[in-house]
C-alpha positions as CSV (number, residue, x, y, z in Angstrom):
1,X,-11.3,-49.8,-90.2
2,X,-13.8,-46.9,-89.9
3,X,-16.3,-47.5,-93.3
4,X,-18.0,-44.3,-92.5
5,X,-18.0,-40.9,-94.5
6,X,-17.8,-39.0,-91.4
7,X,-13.9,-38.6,-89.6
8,X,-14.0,-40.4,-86.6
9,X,-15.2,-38.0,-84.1
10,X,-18.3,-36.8,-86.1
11,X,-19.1,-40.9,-86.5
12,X,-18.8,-41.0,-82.7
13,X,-21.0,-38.2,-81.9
14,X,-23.4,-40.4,-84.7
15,X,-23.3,-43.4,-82.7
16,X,-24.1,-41.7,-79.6
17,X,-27.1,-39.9,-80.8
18,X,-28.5,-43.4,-82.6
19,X,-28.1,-44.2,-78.8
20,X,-29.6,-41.7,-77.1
21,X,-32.2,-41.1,-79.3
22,X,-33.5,-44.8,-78.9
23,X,-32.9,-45.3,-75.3
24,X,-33.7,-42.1,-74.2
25,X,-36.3,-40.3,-76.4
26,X,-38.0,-42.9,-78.0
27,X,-39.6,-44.2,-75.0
28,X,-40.3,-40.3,-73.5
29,X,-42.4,-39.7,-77.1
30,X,-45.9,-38.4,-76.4
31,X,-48.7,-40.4,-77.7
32,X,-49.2,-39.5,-81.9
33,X,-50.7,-36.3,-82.3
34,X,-49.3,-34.6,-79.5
35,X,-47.1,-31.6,-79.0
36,X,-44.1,-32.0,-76.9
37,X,-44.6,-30.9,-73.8
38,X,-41.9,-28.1,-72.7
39,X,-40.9,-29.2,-69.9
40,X,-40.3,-32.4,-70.9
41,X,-38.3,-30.8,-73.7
42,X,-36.4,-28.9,-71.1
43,X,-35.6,-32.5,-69.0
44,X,-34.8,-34.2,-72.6
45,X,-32.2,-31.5,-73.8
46,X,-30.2,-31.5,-70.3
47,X,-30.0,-35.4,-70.5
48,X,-28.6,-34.6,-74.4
49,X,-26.4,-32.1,-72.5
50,X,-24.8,-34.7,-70.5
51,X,-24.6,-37.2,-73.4
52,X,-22.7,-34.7,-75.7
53,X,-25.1,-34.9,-78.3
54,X,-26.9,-31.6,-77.9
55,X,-27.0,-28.9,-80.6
56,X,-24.9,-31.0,-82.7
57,X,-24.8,-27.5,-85.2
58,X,-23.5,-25.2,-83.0
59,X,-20.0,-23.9,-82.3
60,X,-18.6,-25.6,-79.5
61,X,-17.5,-22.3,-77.9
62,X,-21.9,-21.4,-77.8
63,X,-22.3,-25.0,-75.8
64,X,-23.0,-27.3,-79.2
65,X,-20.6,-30.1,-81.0
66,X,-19.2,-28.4,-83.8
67,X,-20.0,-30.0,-86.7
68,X,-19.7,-28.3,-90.2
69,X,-23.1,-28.4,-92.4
70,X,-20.9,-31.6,-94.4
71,X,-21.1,-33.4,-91.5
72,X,-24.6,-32.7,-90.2
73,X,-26.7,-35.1,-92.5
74,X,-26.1,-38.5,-90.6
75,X,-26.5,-36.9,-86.8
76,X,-29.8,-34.7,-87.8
77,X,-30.8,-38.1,-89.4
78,X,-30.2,-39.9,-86.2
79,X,-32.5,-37.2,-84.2
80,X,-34.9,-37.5,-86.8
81,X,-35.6,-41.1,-86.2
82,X,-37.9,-39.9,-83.3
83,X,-40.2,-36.8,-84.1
84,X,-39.0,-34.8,-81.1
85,X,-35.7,-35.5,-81.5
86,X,-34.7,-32.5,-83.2
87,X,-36.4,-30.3,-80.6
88,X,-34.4,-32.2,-77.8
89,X,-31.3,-32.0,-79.2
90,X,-31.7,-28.4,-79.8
91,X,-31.6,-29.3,-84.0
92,X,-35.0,-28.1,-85.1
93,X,-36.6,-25.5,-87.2
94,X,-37.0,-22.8,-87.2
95,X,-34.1,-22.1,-84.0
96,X,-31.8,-23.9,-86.2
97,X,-31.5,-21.9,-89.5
98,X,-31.8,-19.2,-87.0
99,X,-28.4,-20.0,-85.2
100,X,-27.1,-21.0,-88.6
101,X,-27.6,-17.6,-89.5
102,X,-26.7,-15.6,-87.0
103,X,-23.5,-17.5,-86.2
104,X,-22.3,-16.0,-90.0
105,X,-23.5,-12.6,-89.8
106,X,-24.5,-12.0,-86.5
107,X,-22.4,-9.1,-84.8
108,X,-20.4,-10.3,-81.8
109,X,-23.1,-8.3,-79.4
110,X,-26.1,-9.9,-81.3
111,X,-24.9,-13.5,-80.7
112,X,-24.4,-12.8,-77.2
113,X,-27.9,-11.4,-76.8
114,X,-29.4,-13.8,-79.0
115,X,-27.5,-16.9,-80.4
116,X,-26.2,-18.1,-77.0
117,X,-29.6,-18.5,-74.9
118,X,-30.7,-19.9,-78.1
119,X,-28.1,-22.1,-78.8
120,X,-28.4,-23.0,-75.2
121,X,-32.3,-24.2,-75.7
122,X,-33.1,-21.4,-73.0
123,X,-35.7,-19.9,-75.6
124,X,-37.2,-20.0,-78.6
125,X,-37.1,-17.7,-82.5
126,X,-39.1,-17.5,-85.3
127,X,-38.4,-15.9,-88.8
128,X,-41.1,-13.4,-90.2
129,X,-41.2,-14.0,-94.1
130,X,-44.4,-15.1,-95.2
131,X,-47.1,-12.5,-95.4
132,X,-50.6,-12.3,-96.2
133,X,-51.6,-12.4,-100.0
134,X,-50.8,-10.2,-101.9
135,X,-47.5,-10.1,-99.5
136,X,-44.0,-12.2,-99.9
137,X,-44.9,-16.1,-99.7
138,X,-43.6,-18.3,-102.2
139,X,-42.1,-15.3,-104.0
140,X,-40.4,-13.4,-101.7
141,X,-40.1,-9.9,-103.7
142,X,-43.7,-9.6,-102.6
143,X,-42.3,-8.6,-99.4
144,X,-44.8,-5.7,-97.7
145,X,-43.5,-5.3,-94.5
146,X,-41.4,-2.1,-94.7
147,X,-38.8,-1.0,-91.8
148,X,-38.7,3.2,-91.9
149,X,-35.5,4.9,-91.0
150,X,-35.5,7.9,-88.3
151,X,-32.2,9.3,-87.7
152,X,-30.4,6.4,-85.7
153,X,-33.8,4.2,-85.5
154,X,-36.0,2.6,-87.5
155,X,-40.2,1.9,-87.7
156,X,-40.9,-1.3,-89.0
157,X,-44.6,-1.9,-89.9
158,X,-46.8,-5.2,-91.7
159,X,-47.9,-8.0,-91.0
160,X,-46.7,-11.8,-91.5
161,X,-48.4,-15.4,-91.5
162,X,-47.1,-18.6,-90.7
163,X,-44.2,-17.4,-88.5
164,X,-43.5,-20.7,-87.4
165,X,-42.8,-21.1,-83.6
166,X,-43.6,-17.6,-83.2
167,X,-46.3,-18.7,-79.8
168,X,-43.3,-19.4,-77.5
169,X,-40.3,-17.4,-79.6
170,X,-38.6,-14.8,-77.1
171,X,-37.5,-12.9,-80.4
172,X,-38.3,-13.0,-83.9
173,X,-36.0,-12.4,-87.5
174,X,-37.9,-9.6,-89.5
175,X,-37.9,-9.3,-93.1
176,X,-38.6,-5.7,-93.8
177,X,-38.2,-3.4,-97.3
178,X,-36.1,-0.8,-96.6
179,X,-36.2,1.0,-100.1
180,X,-33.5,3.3,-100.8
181,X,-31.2,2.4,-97.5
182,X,-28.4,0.2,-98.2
183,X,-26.4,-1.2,-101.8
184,X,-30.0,-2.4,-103.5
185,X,-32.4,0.9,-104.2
186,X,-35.5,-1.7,-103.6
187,X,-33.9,-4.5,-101.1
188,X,-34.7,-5.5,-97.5
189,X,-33.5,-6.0,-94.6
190,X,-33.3,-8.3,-91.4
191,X,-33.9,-7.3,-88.2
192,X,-33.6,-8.6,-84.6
193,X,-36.8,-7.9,-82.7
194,X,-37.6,-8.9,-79.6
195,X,-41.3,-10.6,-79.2
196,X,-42.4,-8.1,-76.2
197,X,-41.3,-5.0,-78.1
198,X,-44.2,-2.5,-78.4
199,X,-46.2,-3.2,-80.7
200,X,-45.7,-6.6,-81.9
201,X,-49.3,-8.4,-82.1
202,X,-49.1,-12.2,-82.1
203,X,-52.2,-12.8,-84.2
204,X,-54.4,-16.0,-84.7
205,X,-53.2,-19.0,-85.0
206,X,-53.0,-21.2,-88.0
207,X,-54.2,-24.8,-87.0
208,X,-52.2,-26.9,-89.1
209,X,-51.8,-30.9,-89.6
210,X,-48.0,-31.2,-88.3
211,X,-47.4,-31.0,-84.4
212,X,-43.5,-31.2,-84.1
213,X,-42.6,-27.5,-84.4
214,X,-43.0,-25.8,-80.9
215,X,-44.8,-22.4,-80.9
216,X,-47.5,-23.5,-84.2
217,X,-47.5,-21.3,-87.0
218,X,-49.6,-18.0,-86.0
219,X,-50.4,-14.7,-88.0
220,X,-47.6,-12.0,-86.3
221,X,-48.4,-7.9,-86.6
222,X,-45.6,-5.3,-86.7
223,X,-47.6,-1.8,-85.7
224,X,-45.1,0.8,-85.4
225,X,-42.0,-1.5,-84.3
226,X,-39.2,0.9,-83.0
227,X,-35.7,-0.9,-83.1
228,X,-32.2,0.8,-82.7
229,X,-29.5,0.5,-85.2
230,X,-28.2,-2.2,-83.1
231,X,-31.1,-4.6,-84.6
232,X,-30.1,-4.6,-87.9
233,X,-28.8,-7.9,-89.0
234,X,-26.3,-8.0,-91.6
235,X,-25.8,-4.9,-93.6
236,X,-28.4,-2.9,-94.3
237,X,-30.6,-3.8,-97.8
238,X,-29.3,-6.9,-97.9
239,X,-31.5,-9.0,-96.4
240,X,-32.6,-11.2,-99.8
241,X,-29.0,-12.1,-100.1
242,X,-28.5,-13.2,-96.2
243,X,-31.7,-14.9,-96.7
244,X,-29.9,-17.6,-98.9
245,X,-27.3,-18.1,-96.0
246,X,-30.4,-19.6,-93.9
247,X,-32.5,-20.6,-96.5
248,X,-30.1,-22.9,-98.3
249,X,-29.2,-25.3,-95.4
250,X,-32.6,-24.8,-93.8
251,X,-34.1,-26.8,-96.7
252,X,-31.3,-29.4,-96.3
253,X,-31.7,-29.8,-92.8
254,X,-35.4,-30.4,-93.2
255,X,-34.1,-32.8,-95.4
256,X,-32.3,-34.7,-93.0
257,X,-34.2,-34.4,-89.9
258,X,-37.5,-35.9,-92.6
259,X,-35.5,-38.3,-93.6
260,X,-34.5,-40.3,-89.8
261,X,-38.3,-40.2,-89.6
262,X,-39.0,-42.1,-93.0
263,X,-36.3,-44.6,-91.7
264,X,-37.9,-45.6,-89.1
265,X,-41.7,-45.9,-90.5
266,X,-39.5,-48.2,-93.2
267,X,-38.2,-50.3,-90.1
268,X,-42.4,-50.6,-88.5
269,X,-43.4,-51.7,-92.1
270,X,-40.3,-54.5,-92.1
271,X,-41.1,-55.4,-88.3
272,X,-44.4,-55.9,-89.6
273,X,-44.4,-57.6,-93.2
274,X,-41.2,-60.1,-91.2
275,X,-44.1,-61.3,-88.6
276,X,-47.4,-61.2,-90.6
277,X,-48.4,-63.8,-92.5
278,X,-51.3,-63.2,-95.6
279,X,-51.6,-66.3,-98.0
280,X,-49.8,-68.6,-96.0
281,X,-46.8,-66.8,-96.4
282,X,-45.1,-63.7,-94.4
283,X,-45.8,-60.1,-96.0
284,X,-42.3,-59.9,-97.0
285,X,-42.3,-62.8,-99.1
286,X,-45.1,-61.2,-101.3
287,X,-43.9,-59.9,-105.0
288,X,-46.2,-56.8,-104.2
289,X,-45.2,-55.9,-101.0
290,X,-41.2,-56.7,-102.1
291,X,-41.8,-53.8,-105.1
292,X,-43.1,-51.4,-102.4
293,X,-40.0,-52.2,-100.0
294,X,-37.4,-52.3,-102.7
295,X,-39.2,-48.7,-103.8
296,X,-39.0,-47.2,-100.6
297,X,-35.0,-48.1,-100.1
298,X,-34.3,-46.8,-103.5
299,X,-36.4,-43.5,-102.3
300,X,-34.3,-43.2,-98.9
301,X,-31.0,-44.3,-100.8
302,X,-31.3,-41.4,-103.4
303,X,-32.9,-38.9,-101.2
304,X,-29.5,-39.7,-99.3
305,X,-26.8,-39.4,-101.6
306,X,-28.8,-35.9,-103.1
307,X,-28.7,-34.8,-99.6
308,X,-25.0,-35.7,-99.3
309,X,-24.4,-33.6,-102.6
310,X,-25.7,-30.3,-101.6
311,X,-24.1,-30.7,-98.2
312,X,-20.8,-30.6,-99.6
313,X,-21.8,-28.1,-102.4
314,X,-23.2,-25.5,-99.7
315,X,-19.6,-25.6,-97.9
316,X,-17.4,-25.5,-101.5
317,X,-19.5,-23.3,-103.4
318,X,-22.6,-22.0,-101.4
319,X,-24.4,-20.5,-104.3
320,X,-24.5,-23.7,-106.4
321,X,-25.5,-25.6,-103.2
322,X,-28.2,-23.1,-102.6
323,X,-29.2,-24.0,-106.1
324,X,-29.0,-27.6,-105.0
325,X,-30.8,-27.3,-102.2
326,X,-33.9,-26.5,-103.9
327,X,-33.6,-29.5,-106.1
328,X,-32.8,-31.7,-102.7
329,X,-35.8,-30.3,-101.3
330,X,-38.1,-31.1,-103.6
331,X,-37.2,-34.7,-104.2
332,X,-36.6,-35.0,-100.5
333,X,-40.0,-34.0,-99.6
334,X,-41.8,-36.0,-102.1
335,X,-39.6,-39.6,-101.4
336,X,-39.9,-39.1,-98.2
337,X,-44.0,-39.2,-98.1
338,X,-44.1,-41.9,-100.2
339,X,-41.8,-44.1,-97.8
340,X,-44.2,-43.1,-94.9
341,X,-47.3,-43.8,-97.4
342,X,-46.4,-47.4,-98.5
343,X,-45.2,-48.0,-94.7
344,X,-48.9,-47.2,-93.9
345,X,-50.1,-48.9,-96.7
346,X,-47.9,-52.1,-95.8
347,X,-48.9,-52.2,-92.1
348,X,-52.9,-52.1,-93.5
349,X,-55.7,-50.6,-90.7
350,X,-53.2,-50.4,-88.2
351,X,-51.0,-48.2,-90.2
352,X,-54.2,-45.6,-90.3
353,X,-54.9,-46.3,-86.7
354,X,-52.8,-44.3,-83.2
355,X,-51.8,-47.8,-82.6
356,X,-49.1,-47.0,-85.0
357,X,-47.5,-43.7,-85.7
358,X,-47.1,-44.0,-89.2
359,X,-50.3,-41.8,-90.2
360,X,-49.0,-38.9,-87.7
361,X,-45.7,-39.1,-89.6
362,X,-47.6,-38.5,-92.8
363,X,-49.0,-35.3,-90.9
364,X,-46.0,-34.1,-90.1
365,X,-43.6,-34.9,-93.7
366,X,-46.7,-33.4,-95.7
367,X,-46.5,-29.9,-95.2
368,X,-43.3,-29.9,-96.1
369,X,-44.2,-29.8,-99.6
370,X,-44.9,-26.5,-98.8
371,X,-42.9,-25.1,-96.6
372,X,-39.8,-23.5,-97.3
373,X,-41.0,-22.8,-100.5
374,X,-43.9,-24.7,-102.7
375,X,-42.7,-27.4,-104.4
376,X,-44.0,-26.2,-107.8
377,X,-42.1,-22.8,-106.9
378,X,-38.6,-24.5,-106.8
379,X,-39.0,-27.2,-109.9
380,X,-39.6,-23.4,-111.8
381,X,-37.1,-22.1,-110.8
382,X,-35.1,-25.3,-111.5
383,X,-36.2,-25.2,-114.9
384,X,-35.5,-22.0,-115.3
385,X,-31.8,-22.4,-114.2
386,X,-31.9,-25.7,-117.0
387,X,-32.9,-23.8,-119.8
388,X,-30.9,-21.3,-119.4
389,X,-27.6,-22.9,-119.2
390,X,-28.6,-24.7,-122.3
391,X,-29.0,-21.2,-124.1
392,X,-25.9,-20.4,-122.9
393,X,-24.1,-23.7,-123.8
394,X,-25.7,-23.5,-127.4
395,X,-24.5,-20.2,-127.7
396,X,-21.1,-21.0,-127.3
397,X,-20.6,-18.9,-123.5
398,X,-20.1,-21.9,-121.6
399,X,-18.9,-25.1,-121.6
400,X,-21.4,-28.6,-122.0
401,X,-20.5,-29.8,-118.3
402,X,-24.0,-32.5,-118.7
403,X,-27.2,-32.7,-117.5
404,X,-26.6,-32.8,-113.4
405,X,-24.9,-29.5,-114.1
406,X,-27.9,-27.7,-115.0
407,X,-29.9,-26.7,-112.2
408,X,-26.1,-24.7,-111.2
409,X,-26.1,-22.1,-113.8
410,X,-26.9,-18.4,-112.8
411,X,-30.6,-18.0,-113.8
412,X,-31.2,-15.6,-116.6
């Protein structure tokens, strides 16, 4: 009898990936520290093509498996057991929030132009949010960047930071104001541009401590930016609420792909505390070293089932699993750096040495605290969301559901 969550198929396509992903890609990883190389990325992703494992997201009839964003969570998980796994199967961000996205509101002409090379791994994206201070970053009605209409085209102008993989994209997601075009007088809008358009400026690069995203994390300049209507993503002034149809699962798939990785540092630090003997006695056997195992299953166990949640949530109820996702995220982030940390800390100088890649993971989980939104950010806004479905329980509007429910409500 099948024990898994997944139908049958989706546990499959699981089983496949754990396969490939440890017969094939494991043993193709560069040395820690290292960027893919794209070529080899190129090689990988046609070998996941012939395995049926690639783009495990995407609709079948755009080249990937199919899966809806329920079933992701164990197959991104799989990729993630190997750093470049996502990349070779196509799964990584920012492309995949990006084909999320424009899957769901892209016009049929604009997933023809853009979602099928991308989907196909034939180039690269990037999504233009963040800005310079005092621009959008961590609160996104900062947003600067304004897009201009003139009669059937518009002039989109400002300047973003940390457009991740924006070094290789072949197009780019813009986040522009476009005050007093479309349903909200002061809202924004997303537009398709293509990175050799005139005027766009990649500017310089941010060095940063994670390696696994393709295309870094540079400074990108919109001077002047003429676009036909055809670029317009979505409807017009609307771009804050399409940005919760990416955001949401982005932060979830993050999630995921973190959480292969802090798998597998768990499975160095058993190898390692199984075989080495301190005290006369293997590490494992040790009460301290037991506390920091039994801590780290409890952290992947939980970060799991939270994961699991907001899966399920974002394809009942999308705005309570956005909601979700921001509480996913944060725990996510945090459990899964402490798994890596006491992985390190188990396996002692090697753990902090390239002869292990435990410390690279650590490099590349960390960040994640911040991107996608600072941690602090989203626990204020989950407190926010608390309190005021208390106020509104108290006040008799709404019905005591308990605690879990909280971080649901509408914020006031």
């Amino acid at each position: 009898m099948n024990q898994s969550p997944l139908p049958p198929a989706a546990e499959d396509l699981r089983l496949r990936t754990r396969e490939f992903i440890r017969s094939v890609v494991i043993p193709a990883e560069p040395r820690p520290g290292v960027r893919l190389d794209d070529g080899l990325r190129r090689e990988l992703g046609e070998a996941a093509k012939a395995a049926g494992v690639f783009a495990p997201h995407v609709p079948v009839a755009f080249g990937g498996q199919g899966l809806p964003v329920d079933q992701w969570s164990p197959i991104f998980q799989e990729a993630g057991y190997s750093p470049i796994g996502p990349a070779v199967l196509n799964c990584m961000a920012p492309d995949e929030g990006n084909m999320h996205m424009l899957n769901i509101i892209g016009t049929e002409e604009q997933k023809r132009r853009y979602l099928a090379p991308l989907a196909a791994g034939d180039t690269f994206s990037c999504f233009g949010m963040t800005e310079p201070h005092p621009g959008a970053g961590s609160d996104p009605a900062g947003l600067l960047t304004t897009a201009t209409r003139e009669g059937d085209s518009w002039t989109i102008s400002g300047d973003k930071r940390f457009t991740s993989g924006a070094e290789h994209a072949g197009f780019a997601i813009v986040m522009a104001r476009t005050p007093g075009a479309g349903p909200e007088t002061d809202g924004a809008t997303m537009f398709l541009v293509d990175m050799d358009a005139r005027g766009v400026r990649l500017g310089n690069p941010i060095h940063t401590i994670d390696r696994t995203i393709a295309g870094g994390h540079p400074n990108l300049h919109f001077d002047n930016v003429v676009v036909g209507p055809e670029a317009v993503l979505g409807e017009v002034g609307l771009g804050f609420k399409y940005a919760q149809v990416r955001l949401g699962p982005a932060r979830l798939t993050h999630c995921m792909r973190w959480l292969g990785l802090a798998r597998r540092s768990l499975d160095i630090a058993l190898d390692r505390t199984d075989t080495r003997e301190i005290f006369g006695s293997p590490i494992a056997q040790l009460g301290i070293a037991q506390e920091m195992i039994a801590q780290s299953v409890i952290d992947i166990e939980t970060s799991d089932a939270i994961i699991t949640k907001t899966a399920a949530l974002l394809v009942s109820d999308p705005k309570a699993g956005s909601a979700m996702s921001s509480i996913a995220k944060v725990h996510c982030s945090e459990a899964v750096f402490r798994v890596i940390d006491r992985a390190i800390q188990l396996c002692g100088g090697d753990g902090v040495s390239d002869g292990l890649p435990l410390a690279q993971y650590a490099a590349e989980v960390r960040p994640f605290r911040i991107y996608d939104g600072a941690n602090e950010t989203h626990k204020w806004a989950i407190s926010r969301r608390a309190s005021s479905h208390r106020r509104r329980v108290v006040a008799g509007g709404e019905p005591f559901l308990g605690a879990a429910r909280y971080p649901l409500g509408a914020e006031s």
